[in-house]
C-alpha positions in Angstrom: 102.5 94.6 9.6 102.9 96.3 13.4 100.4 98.1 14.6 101.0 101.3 16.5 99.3 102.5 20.0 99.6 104.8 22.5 98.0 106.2 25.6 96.3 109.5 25.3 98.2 111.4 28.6 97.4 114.6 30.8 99.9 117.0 29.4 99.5 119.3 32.1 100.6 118.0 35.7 98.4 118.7 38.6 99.4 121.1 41.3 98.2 122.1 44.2 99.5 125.6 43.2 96.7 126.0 39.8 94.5 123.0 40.3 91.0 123.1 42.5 91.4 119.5 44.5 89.6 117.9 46.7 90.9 115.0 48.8 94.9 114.6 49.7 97.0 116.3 47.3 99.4 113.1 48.0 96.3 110.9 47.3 97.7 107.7 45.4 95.1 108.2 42.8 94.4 111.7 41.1 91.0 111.7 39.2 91.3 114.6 36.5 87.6 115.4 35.3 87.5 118.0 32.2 83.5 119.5 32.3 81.4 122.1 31.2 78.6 123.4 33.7 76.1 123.5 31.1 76.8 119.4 30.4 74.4 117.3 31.5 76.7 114.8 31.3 78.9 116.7 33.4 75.9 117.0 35.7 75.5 113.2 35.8 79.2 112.5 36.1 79.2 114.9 39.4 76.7 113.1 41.3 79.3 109.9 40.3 82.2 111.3 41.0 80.7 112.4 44.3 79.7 108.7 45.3 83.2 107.4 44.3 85.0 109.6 46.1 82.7 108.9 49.3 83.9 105.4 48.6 87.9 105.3 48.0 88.3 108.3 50.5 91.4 109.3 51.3 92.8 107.5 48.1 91.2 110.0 45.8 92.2 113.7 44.8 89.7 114.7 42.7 90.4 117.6 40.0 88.1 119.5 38.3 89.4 122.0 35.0 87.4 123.8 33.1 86.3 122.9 29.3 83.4 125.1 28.8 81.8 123.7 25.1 80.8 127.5 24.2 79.1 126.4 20.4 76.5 124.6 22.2 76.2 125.8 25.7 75.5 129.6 25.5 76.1 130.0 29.4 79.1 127.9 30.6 82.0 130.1 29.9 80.1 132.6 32.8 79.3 130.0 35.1 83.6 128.7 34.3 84.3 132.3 35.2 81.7 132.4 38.6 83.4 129.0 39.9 87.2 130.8 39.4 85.7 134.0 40.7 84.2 132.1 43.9 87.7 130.2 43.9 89.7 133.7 44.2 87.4 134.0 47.7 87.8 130.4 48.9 84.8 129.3 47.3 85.5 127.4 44.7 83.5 123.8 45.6 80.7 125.4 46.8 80.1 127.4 43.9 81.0 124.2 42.0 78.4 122.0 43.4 75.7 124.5 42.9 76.3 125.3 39.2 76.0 121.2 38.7 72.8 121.3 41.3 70.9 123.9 39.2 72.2 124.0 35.8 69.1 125.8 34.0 69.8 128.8 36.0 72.8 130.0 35.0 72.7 133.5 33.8 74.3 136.5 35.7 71.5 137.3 37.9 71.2 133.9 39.0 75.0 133.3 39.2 75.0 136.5 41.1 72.1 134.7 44.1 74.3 131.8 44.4 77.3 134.4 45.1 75.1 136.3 47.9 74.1 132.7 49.4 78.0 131.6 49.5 78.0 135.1 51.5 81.6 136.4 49.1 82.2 140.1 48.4 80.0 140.6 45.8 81.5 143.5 44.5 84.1 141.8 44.0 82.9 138.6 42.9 80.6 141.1 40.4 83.8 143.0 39.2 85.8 139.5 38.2 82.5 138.6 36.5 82.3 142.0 34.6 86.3 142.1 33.5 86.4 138.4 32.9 89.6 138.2 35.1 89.7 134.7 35.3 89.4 134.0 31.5 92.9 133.2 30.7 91.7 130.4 33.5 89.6 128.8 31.7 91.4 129.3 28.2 94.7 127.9 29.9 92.6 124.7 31.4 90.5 124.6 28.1 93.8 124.5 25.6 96.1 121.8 28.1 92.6 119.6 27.7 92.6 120.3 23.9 96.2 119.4 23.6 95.3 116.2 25.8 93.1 115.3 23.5 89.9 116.2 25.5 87.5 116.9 22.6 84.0 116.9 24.8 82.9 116.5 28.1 83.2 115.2 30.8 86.5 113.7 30.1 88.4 111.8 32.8 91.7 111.0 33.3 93.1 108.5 36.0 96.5 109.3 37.0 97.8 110.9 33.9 96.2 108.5 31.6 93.1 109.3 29.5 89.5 106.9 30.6 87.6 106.0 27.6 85.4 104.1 29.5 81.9 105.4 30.3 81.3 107.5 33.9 78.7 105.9 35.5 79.8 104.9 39.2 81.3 101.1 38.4 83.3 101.5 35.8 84.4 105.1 37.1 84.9 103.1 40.8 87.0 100.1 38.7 89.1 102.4 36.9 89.9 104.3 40.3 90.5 101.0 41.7 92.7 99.5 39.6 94.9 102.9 39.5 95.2 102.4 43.4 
């Protein structure tokens, strides 16, 4: 009897051109997280992900898509849309780190204050927020994690290739290791 396996991949590539990174774009190893700002396992994983990247430096690009889990988190499809409308300005890691820092305040009034503190044109960032420009966004970044098998968050994969090991910093750190 044979016994058939495979590797779950990233079926879309990153590029600089659509993807949010941070570190080298020619980075040897590319750290794809799928997350939901309303996770709090996505909250935990950021902190991680943070500390690993402080670690393998300039070895790292790390990517972050959105996979917003709308049946259970009433709030993260808005605060998907506030990171990509922050993004359109420049913004997009600052707003990022302070949806993960305060994830119990995530409604429009507070995703608004964090808008005003990043100093963006509000009207603008208020109009993206109001026609949900950045939608297809998120819908594009949700269905190419759906279609590479993401099926909850956070979800990593390590150069192409799916990590089904758990997140917290030393087997996150090993897996980036051994990619390098």
């Amino acid at each position: 009897m044979s016994i058939s396996s495979w590797e779950t991949v990233l079926v879309l590539p990153v590029s600089p051109q659509r993807d949010h990174i941070r570190g080298p774009v020619d980075a040897p190893v590319t750290l794809v997280e799928y997350g939901d700002y309303e996770c709090p396992f996505c909250a935990a994983a950021h902190d991680v992900v943070a500390a690993v990247q402080s670690e393998v430096g300039d070895d790292l690009r790390y990517v972050f898509r959105n996979f917003p889990l709308t049946t259970v988190h009433a709030h993260a499809f808005q605060a998907a849309e506030a990171a990509e409308a922050a993004g359109a300005q420049g913004a997009f890691w600052p707003m990022h780190d302070l949806l993960f820092a305060d994830q119990e305040r995530l409604a429009i009034p507070d995703l608004l204050a964090r808008a005003r503190a990043l100093k963006l044109d509000l009207a603008r960032f208020e109009d993206d927020l109001a026609v949900h420009r950045h939608a297809p966004r998120i819908q594009e970044d949700f269905m190419s994690g759906v279609r590479s098998g993401v099926s909850g968050t956070p979800t990593f994969f390590v150069n192409g290739i799916r990590h089904d090991g758990g997140f917290d910093y030393p087997t996150l750190l090993a897996a980036v290791r051994k990619a390098g």
